[in-house]
C-alpha positions as CSV (number, residue, x, y, z in Angstrom):
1,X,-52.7,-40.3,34.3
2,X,-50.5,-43.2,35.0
3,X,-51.5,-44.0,38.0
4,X,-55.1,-44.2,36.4
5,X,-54.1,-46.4,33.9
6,X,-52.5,-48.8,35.9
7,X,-55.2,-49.2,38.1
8,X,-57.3,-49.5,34.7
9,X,-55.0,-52.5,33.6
10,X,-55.4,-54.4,36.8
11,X,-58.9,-54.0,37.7
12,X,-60.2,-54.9,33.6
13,X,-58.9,-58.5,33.2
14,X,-60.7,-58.8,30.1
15,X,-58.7,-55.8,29.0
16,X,-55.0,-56.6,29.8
17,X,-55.1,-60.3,30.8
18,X,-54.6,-61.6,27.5
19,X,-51.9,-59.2,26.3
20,X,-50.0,-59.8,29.7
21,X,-50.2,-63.4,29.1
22,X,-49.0,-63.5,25.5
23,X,-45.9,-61.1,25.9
24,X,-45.5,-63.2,29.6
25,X,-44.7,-66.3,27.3
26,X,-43.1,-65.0,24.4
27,X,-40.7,-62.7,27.1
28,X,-39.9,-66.4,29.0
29,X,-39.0,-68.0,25.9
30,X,-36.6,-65.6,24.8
31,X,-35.0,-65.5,27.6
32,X,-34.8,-69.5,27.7
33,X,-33.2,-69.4,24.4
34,X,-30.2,-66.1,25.0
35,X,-29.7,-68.6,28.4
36,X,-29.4,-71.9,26.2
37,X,-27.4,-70.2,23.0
38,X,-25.0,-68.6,25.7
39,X,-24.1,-72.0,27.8
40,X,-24.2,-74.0,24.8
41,X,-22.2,-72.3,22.8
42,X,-18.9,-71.7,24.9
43,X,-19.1,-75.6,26.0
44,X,-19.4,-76.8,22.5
45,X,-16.2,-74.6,21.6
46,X,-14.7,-76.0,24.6
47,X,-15.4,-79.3,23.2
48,X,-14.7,-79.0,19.9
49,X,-11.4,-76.7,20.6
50,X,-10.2,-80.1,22.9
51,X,-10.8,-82.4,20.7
52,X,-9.8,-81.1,17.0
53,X,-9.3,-77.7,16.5
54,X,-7.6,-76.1,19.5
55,X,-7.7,-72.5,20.2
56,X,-4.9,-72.1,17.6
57,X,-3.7,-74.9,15.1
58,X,-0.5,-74.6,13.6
59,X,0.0,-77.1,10.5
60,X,1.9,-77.3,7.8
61,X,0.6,-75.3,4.4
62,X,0.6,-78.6,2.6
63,X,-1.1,-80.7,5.3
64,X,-4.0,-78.1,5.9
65,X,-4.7,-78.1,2.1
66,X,-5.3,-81.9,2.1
67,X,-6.2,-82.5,5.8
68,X,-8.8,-84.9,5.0
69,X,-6.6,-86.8,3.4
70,X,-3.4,-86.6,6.6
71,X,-0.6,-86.7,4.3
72,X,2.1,-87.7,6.8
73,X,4.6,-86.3,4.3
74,X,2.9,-82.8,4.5
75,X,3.4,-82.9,8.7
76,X,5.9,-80.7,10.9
77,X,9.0,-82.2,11.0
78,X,10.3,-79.4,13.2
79,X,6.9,-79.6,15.8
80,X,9.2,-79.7,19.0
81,X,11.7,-76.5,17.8
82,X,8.2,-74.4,16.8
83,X,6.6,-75.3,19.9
84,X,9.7,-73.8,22.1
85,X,9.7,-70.7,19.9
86,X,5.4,-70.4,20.7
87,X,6.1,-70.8,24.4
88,X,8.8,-68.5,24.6
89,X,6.6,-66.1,22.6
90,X,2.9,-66.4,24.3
91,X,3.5,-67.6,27.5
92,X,-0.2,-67.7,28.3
93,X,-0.7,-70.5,25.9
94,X,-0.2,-74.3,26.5
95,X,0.9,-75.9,23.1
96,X,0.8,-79.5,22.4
97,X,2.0,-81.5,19.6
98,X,-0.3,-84.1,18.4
99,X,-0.7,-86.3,15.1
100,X,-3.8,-87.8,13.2
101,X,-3.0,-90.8,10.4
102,X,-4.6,-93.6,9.2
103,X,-4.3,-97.7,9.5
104,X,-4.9,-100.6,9.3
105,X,-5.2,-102.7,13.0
106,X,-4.7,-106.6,12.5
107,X,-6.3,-108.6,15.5
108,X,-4.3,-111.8,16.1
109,X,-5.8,-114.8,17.3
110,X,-4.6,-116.5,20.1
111,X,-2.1,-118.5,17.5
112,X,-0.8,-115.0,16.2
113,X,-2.7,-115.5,12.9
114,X,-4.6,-112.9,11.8
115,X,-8.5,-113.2,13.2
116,X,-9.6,-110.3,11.6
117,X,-8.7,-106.6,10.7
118,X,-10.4,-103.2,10.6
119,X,-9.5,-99.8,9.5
120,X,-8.6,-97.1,12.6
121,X,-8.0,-93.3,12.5
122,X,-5.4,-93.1,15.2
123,X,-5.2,-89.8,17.0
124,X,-1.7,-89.4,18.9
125,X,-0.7,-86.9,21.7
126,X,1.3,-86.7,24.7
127,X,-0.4,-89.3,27.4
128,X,2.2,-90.4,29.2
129,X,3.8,-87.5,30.4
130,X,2.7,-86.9,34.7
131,X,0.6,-83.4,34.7
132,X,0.0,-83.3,31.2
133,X,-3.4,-81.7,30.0
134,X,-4.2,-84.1,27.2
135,X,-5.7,-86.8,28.9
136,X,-8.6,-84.7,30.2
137,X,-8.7,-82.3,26.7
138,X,-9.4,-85.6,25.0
139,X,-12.1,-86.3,27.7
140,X,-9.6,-90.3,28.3
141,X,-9.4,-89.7,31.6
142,X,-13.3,-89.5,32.2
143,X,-14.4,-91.5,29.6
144,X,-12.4,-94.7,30.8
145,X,-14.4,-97.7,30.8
146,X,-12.2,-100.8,31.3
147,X,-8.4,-101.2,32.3
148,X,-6.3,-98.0,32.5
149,X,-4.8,-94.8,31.0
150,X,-1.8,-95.4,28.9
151,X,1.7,-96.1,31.2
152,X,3.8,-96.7,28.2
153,X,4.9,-95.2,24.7
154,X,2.8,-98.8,22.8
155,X,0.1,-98.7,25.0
156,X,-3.2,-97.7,22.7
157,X,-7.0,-96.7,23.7
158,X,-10.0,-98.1,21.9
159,X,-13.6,-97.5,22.2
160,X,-15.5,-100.0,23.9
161,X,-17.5,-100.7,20.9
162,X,-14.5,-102.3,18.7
163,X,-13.7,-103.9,21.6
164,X,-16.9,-105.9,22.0
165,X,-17.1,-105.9,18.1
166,X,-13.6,-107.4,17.6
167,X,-13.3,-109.6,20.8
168,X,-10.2,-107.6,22.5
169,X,-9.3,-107.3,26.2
170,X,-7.3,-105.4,28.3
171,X,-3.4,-106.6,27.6
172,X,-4.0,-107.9,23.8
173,X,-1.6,-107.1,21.1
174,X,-2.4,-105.6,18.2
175,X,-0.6,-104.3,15.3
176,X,-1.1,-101.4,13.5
177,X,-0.3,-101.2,10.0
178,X,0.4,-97.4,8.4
179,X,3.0,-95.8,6.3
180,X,5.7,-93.6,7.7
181,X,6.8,-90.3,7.0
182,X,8.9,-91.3,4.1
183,X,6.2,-93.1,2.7
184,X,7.6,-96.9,3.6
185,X,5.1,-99.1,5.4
186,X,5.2,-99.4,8.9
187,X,4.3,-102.0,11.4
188,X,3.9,-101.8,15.1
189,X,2.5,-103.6,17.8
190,X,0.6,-101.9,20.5
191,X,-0.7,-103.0,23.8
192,X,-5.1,-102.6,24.7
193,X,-4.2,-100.6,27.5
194,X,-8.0,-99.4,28.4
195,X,-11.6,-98.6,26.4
196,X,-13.3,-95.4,26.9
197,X,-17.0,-94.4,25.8
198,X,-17.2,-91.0,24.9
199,X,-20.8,-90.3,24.4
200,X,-19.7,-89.3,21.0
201,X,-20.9,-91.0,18.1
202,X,-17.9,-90.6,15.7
203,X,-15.5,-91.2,18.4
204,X,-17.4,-94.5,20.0
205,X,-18.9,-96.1,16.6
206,X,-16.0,-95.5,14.1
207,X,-12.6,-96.6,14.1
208,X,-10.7,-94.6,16.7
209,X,-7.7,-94.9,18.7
210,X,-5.5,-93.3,21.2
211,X,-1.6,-93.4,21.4
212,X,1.4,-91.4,23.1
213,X,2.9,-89.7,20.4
214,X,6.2,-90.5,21.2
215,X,4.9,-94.3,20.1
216,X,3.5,-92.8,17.0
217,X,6.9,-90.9,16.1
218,X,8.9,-93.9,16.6
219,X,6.4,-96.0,14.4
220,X,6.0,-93.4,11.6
221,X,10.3,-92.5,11.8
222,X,9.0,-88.7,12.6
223,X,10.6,-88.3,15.8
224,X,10.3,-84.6,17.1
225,X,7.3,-84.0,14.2
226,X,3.6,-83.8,14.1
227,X,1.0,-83.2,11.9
228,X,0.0,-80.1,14.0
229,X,0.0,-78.2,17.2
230,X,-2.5,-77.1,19.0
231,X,-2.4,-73.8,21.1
232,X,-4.6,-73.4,24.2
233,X,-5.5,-70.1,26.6
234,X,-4.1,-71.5,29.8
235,X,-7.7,-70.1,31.4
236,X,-9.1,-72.2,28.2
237,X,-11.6,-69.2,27.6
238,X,-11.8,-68.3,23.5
239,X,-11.9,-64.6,22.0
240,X,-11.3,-64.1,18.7
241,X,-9.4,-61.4,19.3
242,X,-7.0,-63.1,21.4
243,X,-6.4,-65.6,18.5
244,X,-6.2,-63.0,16.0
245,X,-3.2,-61.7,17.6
246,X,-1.1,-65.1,18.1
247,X,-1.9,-66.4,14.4
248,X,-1.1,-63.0,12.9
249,X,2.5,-63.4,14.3
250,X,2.8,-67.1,13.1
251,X,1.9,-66.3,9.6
252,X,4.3,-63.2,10.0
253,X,7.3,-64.3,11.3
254,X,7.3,-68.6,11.3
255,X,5.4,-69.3,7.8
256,X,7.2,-68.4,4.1
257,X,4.5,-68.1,1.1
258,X,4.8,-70.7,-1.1
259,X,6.4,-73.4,1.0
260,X,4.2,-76.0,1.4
261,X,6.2,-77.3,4.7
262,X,6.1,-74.1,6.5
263,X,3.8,-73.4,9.4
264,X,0.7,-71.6,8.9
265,X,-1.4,-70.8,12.1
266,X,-5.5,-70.9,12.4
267,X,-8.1,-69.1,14.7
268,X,-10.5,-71.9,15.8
269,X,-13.6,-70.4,14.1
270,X,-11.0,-70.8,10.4
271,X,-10.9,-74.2,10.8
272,X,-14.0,-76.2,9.0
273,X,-17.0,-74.5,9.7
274,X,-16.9,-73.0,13.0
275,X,-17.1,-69.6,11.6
276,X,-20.5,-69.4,10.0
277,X,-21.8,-71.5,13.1
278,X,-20.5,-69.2,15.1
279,X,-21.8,-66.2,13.1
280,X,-25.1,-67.8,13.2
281,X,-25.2,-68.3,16.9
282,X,-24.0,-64.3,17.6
283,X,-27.5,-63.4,15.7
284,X,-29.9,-66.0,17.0
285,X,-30.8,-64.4,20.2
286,X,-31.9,-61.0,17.8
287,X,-33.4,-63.4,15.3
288,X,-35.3,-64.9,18.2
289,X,-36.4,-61.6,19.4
290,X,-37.6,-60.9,15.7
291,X,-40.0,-63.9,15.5
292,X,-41.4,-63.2,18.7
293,X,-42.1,-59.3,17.9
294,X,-43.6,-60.4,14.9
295,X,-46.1,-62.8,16.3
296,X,-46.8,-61.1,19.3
297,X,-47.5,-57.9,17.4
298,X,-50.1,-59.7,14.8
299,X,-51.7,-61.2,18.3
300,X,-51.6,-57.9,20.3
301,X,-52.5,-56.3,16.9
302,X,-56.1,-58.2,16.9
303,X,-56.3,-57.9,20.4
304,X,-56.0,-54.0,20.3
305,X,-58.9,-54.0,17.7
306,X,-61.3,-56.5,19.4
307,X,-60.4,-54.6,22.7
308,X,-61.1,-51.1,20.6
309,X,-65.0,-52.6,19.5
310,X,-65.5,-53.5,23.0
311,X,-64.3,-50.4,24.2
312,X,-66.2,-48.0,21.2
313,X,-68.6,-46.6,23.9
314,X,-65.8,-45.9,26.1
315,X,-63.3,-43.8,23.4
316,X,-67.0,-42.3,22.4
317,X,-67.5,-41.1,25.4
318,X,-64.0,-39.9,26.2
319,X,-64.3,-37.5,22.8
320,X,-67.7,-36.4,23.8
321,X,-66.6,-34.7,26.8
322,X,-64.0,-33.0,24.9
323,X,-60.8,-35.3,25.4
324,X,-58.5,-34.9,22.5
325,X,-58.1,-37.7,19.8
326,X,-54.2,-37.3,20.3
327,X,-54.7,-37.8,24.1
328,X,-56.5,-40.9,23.6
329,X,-54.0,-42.4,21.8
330,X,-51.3,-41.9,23.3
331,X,-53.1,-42.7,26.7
332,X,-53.6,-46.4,24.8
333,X,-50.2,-46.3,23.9
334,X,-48.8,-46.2,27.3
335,X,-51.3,-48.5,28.3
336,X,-49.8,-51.1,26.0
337,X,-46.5,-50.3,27.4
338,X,-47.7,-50.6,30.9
339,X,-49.2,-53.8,29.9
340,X,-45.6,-55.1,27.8
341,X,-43.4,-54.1,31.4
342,X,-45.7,-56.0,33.4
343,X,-45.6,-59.3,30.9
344,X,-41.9,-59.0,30.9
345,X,-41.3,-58.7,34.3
346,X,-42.5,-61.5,35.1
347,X,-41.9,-63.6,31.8
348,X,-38.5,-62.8,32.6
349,X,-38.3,-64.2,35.7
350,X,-40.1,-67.5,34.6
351,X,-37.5,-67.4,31.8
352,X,-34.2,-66.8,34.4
353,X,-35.8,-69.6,36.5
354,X,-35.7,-72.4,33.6
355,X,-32.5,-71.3,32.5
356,X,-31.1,-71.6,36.3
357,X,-32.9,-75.2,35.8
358,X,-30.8,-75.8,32.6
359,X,-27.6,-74.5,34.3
360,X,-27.7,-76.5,37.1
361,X,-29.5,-79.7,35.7
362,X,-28.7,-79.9,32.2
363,X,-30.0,-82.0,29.2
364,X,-28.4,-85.6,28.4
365,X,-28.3,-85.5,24.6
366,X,-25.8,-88.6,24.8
367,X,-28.3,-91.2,23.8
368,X,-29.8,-88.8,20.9
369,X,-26.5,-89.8,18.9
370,X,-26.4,-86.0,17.8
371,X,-23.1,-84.9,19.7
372,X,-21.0,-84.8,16.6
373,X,-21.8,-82.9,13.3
374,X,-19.8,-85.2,11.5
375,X,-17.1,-82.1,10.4
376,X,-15.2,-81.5,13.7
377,X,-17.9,-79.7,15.8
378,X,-18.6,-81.1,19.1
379,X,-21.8,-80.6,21.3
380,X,-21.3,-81.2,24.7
381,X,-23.4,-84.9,26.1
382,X,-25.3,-82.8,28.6
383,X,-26.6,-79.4,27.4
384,X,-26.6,-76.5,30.1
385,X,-27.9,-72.8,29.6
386,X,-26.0,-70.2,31.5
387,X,-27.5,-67.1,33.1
388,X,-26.0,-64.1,30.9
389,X,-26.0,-60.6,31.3
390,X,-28.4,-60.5,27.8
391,X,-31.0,-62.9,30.0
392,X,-31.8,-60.0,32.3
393,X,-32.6,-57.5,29.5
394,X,-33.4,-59.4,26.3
395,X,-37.3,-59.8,26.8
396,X,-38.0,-56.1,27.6
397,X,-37.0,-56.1,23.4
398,X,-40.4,-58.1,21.9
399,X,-41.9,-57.2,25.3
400,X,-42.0,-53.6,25.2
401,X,-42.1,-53.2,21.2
402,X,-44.5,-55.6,20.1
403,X,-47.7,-54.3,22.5
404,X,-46.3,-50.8,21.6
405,X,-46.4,-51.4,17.5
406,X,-49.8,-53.3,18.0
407,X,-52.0,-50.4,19.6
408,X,-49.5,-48.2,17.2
409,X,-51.5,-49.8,15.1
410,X,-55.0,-50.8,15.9
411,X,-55.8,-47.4,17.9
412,X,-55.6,-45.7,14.5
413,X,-58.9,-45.8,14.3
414,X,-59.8,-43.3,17.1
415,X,-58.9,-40.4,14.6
416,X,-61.9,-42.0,12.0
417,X,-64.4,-40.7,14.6
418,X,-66.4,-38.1,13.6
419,X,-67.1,-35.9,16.9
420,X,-71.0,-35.1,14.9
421,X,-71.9,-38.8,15.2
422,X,-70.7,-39.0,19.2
423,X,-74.5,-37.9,20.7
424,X,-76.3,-40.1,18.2
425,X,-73.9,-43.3,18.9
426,X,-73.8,-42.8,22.6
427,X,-78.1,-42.5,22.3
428,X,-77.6,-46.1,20.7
């Protein structure tokens, strides 16, 4: 019987070619998208843990309660002792100290007046030090335009945008005014070491800059503090479970309830909204798979019952010589499967074959001005897919179901036939 309907599948075209074509496409793009969601998704984290949130973030109680505001008077004043405690503890972490505040940069002219002045959000962490990670976690190293990494504790980064906006070069002074840890103003000169383009629109077009943090602590008086610290997986791959288990013995044994300078430790998916994005993204290949079995099924679902009026005489005839109704349908019934394999076959190779495209090419979203949300999430500036495990499987789901549930359907109508009206409709 199979082999009979097979060979009934390939030789009618106007029978199966239509189906086949239908779960071909809707197989390929789900595929395309389990390929995109799993390459996109473990870059942006990447990203996103580099730049802001680390795989674990350690702050003060205080500071994470009002980090929008960085209250340097909420930061770690102890971020040097914690950090050898961390490393001693989880030695397959890397943990760096690093410190976000506010200021404002006065731009001398060539008199030493002021020319003009502009608010910054500085961003300081160890770039000085040879072999440390941070210069390529903040993507500096890569992203270096003009002059050169920092070589000193006062030498600062700036994006090539304020540069041209503001009229600096390479070797200019500037001087950043901020308030230190005590709450007394500060003011520091820095040296334009270099300007980087990033590719990312809050870090290019806004007021950022780069520092060493040991120029930060000796401008803000916190020497051996930070605002935070950042843990990373030394093989910089993110489980939840992994953080689950570092930040549970933070909170147990470094933090005290109450005390708004004691350490408190984050996953990376606690921190803004990471969590409900990454929720989302854990469901969209099934919510993709939903959509598609649902339209493919109201397609196949009209194609089973034109294909069942063109195919009246046939069924007819098939009950006439005594074949039983339940035969029948379950006969069309693993016809439609037949015809959902063969559509998702090859819709999934068409599918693995632009995701390989995506891996290996990529997308340049850079110039879209969409690679920050605005609320600490980073997508990558050139979008890849990645051939998963779920890629190789994930189609036979709205390829195999949704032809099934659409004869399920439309071949109801082979038990209606009355056996008594056969002769006189077959004689017509």
């Amino acid at each position: 019987m199979i082999k009979f309907l097979i060979a009934g599948v390939l030789r009618d075209r106007s029978r199966s070619l239509f189906p086949i074509l239908t779960v071909f496409i809707g197989t390929a793009i789900t595929v395309l998208m389990a390929g995109y969601i799993g390459g996109v998704m473990p870059d942006m984290i990447r990203m996103s843990a580099h730049l802001d949130a680390g795989h674990v973030k350690v702050t003060s109680q205080g500071y994470f309660e009002d980090r929008t505001q960085m209250p340097l008077d909420m930061a770690l004043e102890d971020a040097e002792e914690i950090i050898v405690q961390l490393e001693a503890q989880f030695p397959d972490m890397m943990w760096k100290a690093r410190t976000r505040f506010g200021g404002l940069l006065d731009i001398p002219d060539e008199n030493g007046e002021t020319r003009a002045q502009t608010t910054v959000s500085a961003q300081a962490a160890d770039l000085i030090t040879p072999g440390s990670t941070e210069l390529d976690y903040l993507k500096i190293r890569s992203s270096i335009q003009n002059g050169s990494l920092p070589s000193d504790p006062f030498d600062i980064i700036i994006s090539q945008s304020m540069a041209e906006s503001y009229g600096l070069t390479i070797g200019d002074h500037v001087t950043l005014m901020s308030s230190t840890i005590n709450g007394s103003m500060s003011f520091q000169n820095f040296r334009v070491a270099g300007t980087v383009v990033f590719g990312v629109a809050a870090l290019d077009k806004g007021g950022a800059i780069f520092t060493d943090i040991e120029g930060a602590r000796m401008a803000l008086d916190m020497e051996g503090g930070s605002t935070e610290i950042l843990g990373f997986f030394k093989d910089d791959e993110y489980t939840s479970e992994r953080a689950q288990v570092v930040t549970d013995w933070i909170n147990s044994n470094l933090s005290v309830e109450g005390d708004t300078y004691s350490p408190i430790a984050f996953r990376f998916e606690d921190v803004n909204e990471f969590a409900a994005m990454m929720q989302w993204a854990g469901a969209f290949i099934f919510i993709i798979s939903g959509v598609f079995i649902a339209i493919m099924f109201i397609v196949l679902w009209n194609s089973g019952l034109m294909n069942g009026l063109r195919r009246y005489g046939e069924v007819g005839l098939r009950l006439a010589i005594g074949e039983a109704k339940g035969h029948v349908y379950r006969s069309m019934l693993v016809e439609s499967t037949l015809i959902g394999a063969i559509g998702t076959i090859f819709g999934t190779i068409l599918g693995l074959f632009f995701v390989y495209l995506l891996q290996e090419y990529g997308v340049d979203i850079s110039g879209m001005g969409i690679s920050d949300t605005g609320n600490g999430i980073y997508y990558p500036d050139v979008i890849r897919g990645k051939i998963i495990p779920a890629c190789f499987y994930i189609g036979f789901v709205p390829g195999i179901i949704a032809p099934f549930l659409g004869a399920l359907v439309s071949g109801r109508g082979i038990y209606k036939r009355q056996t008594a009206s056969l002769f006189k409709e077959l004689e017509t």
